[in-house]
C-alpha positions as semicolon CSV with decimal commas, in nm:
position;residue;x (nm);y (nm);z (nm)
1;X;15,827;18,217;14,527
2;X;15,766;17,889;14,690
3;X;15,743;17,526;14,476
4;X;15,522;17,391;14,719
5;X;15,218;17,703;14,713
6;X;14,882;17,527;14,765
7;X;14,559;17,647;14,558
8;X;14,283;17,692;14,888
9;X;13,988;17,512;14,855
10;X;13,775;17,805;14,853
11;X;13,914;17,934;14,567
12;X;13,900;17,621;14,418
13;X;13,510;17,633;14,485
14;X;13,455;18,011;14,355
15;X;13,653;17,914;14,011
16;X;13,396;17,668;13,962
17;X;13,149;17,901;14,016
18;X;12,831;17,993;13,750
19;X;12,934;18,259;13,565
20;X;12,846;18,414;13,186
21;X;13,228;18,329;13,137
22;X;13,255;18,011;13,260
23;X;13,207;17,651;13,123
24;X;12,819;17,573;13,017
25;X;12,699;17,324;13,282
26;X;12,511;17,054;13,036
27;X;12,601;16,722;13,143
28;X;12,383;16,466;13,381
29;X;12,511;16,131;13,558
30;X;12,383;15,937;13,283
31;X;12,619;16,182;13,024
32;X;12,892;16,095;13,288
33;X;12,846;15,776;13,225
34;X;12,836;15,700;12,870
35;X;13,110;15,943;12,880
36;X;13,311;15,689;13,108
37;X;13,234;15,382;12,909
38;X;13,288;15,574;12,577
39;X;13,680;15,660;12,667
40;X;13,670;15,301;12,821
41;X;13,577;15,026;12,550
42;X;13,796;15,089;12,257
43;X;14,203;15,009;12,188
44;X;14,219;14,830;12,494
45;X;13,938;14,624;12,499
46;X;13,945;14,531;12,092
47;X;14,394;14,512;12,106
48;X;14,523;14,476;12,416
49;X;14,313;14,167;12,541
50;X;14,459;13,974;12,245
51;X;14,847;14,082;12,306
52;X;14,780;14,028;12,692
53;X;14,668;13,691;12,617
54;X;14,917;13,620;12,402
55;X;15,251;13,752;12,559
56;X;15,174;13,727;12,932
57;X;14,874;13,518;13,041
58;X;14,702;13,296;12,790
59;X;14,332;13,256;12,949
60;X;14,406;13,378;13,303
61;X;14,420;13,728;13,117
62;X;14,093;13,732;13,327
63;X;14,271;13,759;13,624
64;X;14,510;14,033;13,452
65;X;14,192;14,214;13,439
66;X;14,011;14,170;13,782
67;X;14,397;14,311;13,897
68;X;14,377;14,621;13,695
69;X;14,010;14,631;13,775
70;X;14,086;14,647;14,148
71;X;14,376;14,857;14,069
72;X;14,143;15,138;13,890
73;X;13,872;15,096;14,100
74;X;14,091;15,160;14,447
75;X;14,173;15,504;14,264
76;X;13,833;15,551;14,103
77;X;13,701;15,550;14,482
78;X;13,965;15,861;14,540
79;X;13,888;16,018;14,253
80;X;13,483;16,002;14,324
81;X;13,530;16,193;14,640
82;X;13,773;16,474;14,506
83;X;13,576;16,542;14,176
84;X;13,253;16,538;14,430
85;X;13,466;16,796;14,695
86;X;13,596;17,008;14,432
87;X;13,368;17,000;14,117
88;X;13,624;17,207;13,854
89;X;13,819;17,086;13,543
90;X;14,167;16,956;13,595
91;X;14,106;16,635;13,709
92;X;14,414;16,522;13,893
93;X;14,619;16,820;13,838
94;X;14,339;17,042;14,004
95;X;14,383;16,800;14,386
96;X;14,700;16,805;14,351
97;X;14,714;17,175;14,316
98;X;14,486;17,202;14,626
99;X;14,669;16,920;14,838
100;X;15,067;16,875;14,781
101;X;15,125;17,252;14,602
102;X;15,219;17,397;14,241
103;X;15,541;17,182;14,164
104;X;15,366;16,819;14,222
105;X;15,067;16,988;14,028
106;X;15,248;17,069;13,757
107;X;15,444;16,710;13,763
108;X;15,083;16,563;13,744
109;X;14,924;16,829;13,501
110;X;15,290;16,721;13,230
111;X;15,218;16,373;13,281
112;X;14,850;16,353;13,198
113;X;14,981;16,466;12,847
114;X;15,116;16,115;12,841
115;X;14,772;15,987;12,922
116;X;14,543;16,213;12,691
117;X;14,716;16,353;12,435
118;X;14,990;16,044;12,345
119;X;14,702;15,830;12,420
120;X;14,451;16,046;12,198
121;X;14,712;15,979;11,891
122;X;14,762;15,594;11,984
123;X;14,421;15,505;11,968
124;X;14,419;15,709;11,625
125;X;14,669;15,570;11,506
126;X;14,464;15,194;11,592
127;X;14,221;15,386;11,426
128;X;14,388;15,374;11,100
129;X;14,494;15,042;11,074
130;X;14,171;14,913;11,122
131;X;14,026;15,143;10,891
132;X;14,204;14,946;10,627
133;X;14,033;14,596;10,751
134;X;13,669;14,840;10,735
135;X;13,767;14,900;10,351
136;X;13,842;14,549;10,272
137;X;13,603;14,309;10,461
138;X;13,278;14,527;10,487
139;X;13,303;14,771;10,150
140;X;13,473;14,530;10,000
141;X;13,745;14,792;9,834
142;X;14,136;14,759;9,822
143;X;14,318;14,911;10,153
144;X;14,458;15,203;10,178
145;X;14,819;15,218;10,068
146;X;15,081;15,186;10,324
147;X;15,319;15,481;10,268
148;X;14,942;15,666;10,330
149;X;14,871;15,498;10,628
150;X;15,192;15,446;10,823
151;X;15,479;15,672;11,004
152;X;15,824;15,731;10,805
153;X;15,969;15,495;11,085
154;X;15,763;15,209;10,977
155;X;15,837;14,940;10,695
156;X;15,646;14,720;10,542
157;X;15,715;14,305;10,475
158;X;15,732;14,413;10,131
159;X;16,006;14,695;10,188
160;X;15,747;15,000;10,131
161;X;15,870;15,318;10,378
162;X;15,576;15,490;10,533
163;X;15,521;15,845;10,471
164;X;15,235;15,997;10,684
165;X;14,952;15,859;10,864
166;X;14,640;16,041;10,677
167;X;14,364;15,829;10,887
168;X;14,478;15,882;11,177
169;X;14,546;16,310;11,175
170;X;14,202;16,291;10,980
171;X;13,997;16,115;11,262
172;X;14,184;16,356;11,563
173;X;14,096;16,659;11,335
174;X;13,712;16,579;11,322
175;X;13,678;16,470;11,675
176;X;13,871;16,787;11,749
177;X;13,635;17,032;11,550
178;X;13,347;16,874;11,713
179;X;13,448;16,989;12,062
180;X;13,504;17,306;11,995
181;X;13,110;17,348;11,830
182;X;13,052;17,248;12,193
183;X;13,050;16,958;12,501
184;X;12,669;16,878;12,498
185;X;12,643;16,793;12,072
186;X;13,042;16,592;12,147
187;X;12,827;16,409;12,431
188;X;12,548;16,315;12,176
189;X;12,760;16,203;11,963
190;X;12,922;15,957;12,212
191;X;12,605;15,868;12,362
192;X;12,534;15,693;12,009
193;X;12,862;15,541;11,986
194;X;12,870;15,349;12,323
195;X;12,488;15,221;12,207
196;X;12,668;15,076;11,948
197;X;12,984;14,957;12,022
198;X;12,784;14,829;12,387
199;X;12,579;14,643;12,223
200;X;12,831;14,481;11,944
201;X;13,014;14,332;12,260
202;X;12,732;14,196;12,455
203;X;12,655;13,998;12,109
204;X;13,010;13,870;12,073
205;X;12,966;13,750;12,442
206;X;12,636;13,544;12,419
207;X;12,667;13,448;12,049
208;X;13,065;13,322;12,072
209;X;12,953;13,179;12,435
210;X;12,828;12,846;12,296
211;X;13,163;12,835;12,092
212;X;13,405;12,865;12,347
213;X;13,644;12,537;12,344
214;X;13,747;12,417;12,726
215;X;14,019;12,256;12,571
216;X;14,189;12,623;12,519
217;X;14,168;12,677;12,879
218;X;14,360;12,421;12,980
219;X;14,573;12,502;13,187
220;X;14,368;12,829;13,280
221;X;14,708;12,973;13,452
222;X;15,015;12,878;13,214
223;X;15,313;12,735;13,405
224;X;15,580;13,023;13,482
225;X;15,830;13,031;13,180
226;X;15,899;13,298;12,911
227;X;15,821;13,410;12,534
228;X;15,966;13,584;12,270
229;X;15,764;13,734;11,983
230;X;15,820;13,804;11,626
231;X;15,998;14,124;11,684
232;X;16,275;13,964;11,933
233;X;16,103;14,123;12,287
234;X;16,110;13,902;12,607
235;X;15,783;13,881;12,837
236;X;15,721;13,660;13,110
237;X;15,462;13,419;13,068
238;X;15,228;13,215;13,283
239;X;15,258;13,191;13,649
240;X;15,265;13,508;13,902
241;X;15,465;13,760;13,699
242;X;15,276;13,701;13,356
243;X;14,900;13,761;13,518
244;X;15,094;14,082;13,689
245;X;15,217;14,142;13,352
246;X;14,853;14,117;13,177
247;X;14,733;14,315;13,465
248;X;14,998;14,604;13,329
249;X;14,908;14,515;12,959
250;X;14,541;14,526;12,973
251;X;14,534;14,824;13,224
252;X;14,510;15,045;12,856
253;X;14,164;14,905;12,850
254;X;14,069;15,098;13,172
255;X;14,229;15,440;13,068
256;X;13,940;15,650;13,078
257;X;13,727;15,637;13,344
258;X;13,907;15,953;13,535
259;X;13,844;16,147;13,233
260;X;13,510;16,178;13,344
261;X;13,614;16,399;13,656
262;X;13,822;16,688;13,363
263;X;13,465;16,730;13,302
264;X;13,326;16,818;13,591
265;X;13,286;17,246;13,581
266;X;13,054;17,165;13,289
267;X;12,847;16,888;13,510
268;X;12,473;17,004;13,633
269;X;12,495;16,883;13,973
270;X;12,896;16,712;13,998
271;X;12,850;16,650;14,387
272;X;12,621;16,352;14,312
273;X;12,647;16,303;13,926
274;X;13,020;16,235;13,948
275;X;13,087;15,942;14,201
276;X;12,810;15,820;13,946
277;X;12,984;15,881;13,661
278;X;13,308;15,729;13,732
279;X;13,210;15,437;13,973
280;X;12,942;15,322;13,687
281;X;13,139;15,365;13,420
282;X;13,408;15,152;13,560
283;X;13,122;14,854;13,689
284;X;12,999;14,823;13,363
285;X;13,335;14,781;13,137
286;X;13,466;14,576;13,406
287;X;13,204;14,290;13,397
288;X;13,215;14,313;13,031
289;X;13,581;14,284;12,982
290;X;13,588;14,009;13,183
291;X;13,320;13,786;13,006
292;X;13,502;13,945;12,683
293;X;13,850;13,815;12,730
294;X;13,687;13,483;12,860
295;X;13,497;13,417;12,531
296;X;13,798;13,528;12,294
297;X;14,063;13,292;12,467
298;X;13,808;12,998;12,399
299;X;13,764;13,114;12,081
300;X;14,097;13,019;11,944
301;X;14,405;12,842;12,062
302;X;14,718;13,055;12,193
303;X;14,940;13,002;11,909
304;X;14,631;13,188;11,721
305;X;14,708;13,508;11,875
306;X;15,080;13,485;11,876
307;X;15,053;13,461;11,487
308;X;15,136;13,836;11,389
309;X;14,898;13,774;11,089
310;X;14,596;13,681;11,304
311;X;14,652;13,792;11,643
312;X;14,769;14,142;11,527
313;X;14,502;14,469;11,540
314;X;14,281;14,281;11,417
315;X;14,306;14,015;11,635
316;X;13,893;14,011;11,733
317;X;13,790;14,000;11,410
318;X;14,015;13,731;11,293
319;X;13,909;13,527;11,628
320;X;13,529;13,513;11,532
321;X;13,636;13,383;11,205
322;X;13,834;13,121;11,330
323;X;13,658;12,989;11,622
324;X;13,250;13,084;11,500
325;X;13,045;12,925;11,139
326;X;13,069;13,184;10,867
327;X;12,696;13,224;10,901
328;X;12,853;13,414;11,125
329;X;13,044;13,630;10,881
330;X;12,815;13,880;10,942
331;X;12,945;13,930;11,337
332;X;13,251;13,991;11,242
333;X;13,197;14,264;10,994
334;X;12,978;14,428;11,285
335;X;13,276;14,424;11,500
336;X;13,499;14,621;11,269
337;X;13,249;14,868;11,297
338;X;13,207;14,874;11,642
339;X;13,630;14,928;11,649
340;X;13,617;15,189;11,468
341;X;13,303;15,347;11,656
342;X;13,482;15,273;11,963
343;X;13,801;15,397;11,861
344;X;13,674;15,730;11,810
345;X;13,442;15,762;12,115
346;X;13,825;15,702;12,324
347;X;13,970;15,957;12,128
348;X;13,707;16,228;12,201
349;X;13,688;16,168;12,542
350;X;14,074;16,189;12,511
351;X;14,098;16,513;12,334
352;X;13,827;16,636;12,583
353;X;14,018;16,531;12,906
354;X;14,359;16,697;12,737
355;X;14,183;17,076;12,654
356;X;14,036;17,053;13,023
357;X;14,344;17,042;13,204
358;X;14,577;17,248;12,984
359;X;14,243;17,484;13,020
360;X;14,320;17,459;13,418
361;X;14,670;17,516;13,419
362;X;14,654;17,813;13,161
363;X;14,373;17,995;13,381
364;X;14,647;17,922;13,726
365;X;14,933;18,079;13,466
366;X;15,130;17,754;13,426
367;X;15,078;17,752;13,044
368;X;15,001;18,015;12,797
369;X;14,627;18,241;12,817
370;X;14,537;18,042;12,471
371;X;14,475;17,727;12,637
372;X;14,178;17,912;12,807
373;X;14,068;18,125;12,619
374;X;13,640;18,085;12,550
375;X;13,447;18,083;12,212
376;X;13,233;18,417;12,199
377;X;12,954;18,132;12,111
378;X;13,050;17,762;12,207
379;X;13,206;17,858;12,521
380;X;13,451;17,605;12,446
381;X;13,859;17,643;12,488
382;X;13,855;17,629;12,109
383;X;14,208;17,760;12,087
384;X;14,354;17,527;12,325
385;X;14,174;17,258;12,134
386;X;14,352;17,364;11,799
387;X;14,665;17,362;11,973
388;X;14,605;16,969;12,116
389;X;14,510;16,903;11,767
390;X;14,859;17,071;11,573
391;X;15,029;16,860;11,880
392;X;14,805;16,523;11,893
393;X;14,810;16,526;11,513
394;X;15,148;16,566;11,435
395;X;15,219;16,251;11,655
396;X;14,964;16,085;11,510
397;X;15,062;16,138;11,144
398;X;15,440;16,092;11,196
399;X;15,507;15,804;11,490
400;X;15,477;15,435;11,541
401;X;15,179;15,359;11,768
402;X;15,362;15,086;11,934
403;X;15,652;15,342;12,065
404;X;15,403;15,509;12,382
405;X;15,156;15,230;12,464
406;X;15,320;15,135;12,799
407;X;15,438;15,483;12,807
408;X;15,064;15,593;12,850
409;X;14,945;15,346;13,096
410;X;15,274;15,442;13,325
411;X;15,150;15,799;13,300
412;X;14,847;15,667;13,396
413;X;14,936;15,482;13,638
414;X;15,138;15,746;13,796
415;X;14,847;15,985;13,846
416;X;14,621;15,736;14,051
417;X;14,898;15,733;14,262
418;X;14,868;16,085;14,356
419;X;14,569;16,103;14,326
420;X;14,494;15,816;14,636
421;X;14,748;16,061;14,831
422;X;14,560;16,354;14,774
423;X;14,260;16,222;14,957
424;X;14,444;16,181;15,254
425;X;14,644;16,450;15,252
426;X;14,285;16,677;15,230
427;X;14,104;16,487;15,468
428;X;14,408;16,606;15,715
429;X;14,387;16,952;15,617
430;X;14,045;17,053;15,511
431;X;13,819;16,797;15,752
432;X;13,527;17,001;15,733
433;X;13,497;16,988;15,350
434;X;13,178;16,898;15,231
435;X;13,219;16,573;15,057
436;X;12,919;16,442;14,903
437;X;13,062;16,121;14,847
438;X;13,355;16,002;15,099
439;X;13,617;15,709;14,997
440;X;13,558;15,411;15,294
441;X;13,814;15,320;15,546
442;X;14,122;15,648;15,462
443;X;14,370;15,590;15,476
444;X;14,349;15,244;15,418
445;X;14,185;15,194;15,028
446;X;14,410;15,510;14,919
447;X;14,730;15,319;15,047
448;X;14,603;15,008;14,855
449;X;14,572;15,232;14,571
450;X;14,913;15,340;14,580
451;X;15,014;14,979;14,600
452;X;14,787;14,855;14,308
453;X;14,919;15,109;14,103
454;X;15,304;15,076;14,174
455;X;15,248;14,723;14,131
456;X;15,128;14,751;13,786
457;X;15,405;15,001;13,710
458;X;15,678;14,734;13,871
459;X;15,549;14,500;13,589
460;X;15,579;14,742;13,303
461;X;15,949;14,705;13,331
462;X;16,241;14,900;13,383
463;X;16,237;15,049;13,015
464;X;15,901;15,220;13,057
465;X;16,044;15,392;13,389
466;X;16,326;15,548;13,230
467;X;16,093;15,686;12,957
468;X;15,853;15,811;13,214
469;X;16,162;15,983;13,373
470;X;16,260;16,130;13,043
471;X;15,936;16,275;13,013
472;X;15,946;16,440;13,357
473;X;16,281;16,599;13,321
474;X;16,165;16,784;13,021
475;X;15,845;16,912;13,195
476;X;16,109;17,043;13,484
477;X;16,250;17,252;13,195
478;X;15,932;17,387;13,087
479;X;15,823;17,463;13,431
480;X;16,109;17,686;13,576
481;X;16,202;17,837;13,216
482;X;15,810;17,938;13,196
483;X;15,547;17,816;13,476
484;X;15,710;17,947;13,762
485;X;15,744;18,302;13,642
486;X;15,409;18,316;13,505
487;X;15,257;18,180;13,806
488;X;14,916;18,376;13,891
489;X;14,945;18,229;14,273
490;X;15,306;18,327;14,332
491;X;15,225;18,619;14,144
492;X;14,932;18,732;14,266
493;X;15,004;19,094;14,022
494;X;14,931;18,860;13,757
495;X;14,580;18,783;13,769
């Protein structure tokens, strides 16, 4: 049995091939796209801009973002030409698979759990606190109470001990049921949320425009020094480090866009329609994130969004209300809307990016035949899918959504790095690939990539790479106790 067996190409190809069996082929480039945006704009866009600002940047958050922009868009170009070359779910673990052999795919295959699945209960778990702001500044209704909407590790000013989380495992069960009845109606469903939550932010951009104050610009790039918040943790502020530091921060907000390529066995024509997808998807959120985070820092003043009690999850809404009239009241109630809309749109596209590759890695015998096995009618991995939701919504119910933030974007991160080496590794190898779409100037932008992305991993700290390590070592365990001897390519008796 060798580690380093490499899935051919060709089979790659005839995996992906039409069959009665197989994944229903329903979605277009425009699908692709709202897809992209739709696991784009949520947590990061609505949270992470405000803590960015806040405990790294101030205003130059911008510039945090046109680093992670850069950053995702390097890897975006890799991913465009292997989800283009090899149209199949998987997403990362799939290239790797075909380029560097089983052991790195199944490294990359256990880490996009950190990416999906932990991120699929984070951005639940966002989901549920802002719930509570939903109940009490649009209904008008008293919040939900805490020990209902918080994890047994979390306590409250007022001493009250969480108990479980019922928002949060409520909103990952829906979204979960909903893919199984099927991947067109989930992308229908999406399509409608991005409308909204779209168009919510391009308001907040021209309408809080005329109310942005120069004076909380000044300086646009802090002077180099360092802050401590509430809770006692250390960042480095202004200067060099703290925009590299934003640019680690905010990269949450472009966690998505590589989703799009776990989708592409069930994509009508992927060679074209998934460049499309992922490229667009990230053009769009990046020009709107930066005009975003450049009308919410003139909103307010930076000691606004260190204030726990203003600059927490709600952080947004409590901007508008500081910084806009209260005619414009009625903006800021649309924006808690929006969250929410947005918050769930993430965690679909989450939960669909999870079932894909665990559906991958069960058909190549890595995990368990459940994780791909078909509805008789939906043709969806609906057991798989009940499986991610036991797992997703057992962490959602039950743990702090502060403890695997970073923890997700190193994941992340981690991926795009392999990802950029894939591409050259396969245009070594398999030259006379058809690639519909071809990454400029190999190996060049890939090696950028790689840089980019260990960059933004450098500045999320030494603490984040010893969790990341953690995580690792106990996918080792799973994969020589289990994966190796189940193996349907070192196995080939098997299949």
């Amino acid at each position: 049995m060798s580690l380093f067996v490499k899935k051919s190409v060709e089979q790659l190809l005839l995996d992906s091939a039409e069959s009665e069996k197989g994944l229903k082929r329903t979605l277009s480039a425009g699908s692709l796209v709202a897809l992209g945006i739709g696991a784009i704009i949520g947590a990061g866009l609505f949270v992470r801009t405000a803590a960015a600002a806040a405990q790294n940047a101030g205003p130059s958050v911008t510039i945090g973002f046109i680093l992670a922009a850069i950053g995702c868009a390097l890897a975006g170009l890799c991913y465009a030409e292997l989800s283009s070359s090899i149209p199949i779910s998987g997403s990362a673990y799939t290239y790797t698979y075909a380029t560097m052999g089983e052991f790195m795919a199944w490294i990359i295959g256990w880490d996009l759990v950190l990416e999906y699945a932990v991120g699929a209960a984070t951005v639940g778990i966002a989901w549920s606190e802002y719930l509570n702001n939903f109940l009490v500044e649009v209904v008008g209704v008293g919040a939900i109470p805490y020990q209902w909407c918080h994890s047994p590790f979390q306590t409250s000013p007022d001493g009250v001990t969480g108990i479980i989380n019922i928002p949060a495992l409520l909103i990952v069960s829906v979204l979960s049921l909903l893919l199984i009845k099927g991947t067109k109606e989930s992308a229908i469903v999406n399509n409608l949320i991005v409308i909204v939550k779209v168009t919510i932010v391009i308001m907040i951009i021209i309408l809080g425009w005329g109310y942005v104050n120069p004076a909380y610009h000044t300086p646009y790039i802090p002077e180099a020094t360092t802050y401590t918040d509430h809770q006692g943790i250390t960042y480095n502020f202004g200067g060099i480090m703290g925009i590299l530091g934003a640019a680690g921060t905010v990269f949450f907000a472009f966690i998505g866009f590589d989703a799009v390529s776990t989708a592409a066995q069930e994509t009508k024509n992927p060679k074209t329609a998934m460049p499309i997808g992922i490229l667009g998807s990230l053009a769009v959120c990046t020009v709107l994130y930066i005009l975003f985070a450049h009308v919410l820092t003139g909103l307010a003043p930076l000691e606004f969004f260190r204030d726990p009690s203003k600059g927490g999850e709600a952080s947004v809404v409590a901007a508008i209300k500081e910084g806009m009239p209260a005619t414009y009241s009625w903006l800021s109630k649309s924006v808690t809307v929006a969250i929410l809309a947005g918050f769930s749109s993430v965690i679909l596209v989450m939960l669909l990016g999870q079932s894909r590759v665990f559906y991958s890695m069960s058909k190549d015998g890595l995990l368990p035949a459940v994780f791909s096995k078909l509805h008789p009618k939906y043709q969806t991995p609906y057991k798989g899918n009940l499986v991610i939701l036991i797992l997703v919504g057992v962490f959602a119910a039950f743990v702090p959504g502060d403890v695997v933030g970073h923890m997700t974007s190193i994941g992340t991160l981690f991926a795009f790095m392999l990802v950029c080496v894939a591409v050259i590794i396969l245009r070594k190898t398999n030259p006379e690939l058809p690639r519909q779409f071809k990454t400029p100037l190999v190996p060049f932008i890939p090696i950028l990539g790689v840089i980019a992305c260990g960059l933004m991993i450098f500045g999320l700290g030494w603490e984040n790479w010893l969790r990341l390590f953690a995580w690792l070592a106990i996918g080792f365990v799973i994969y020589f106790l289990y994966s190796r001897k189940h193996s349907k390519l070192n196995h080939p008796d098997k299949e």
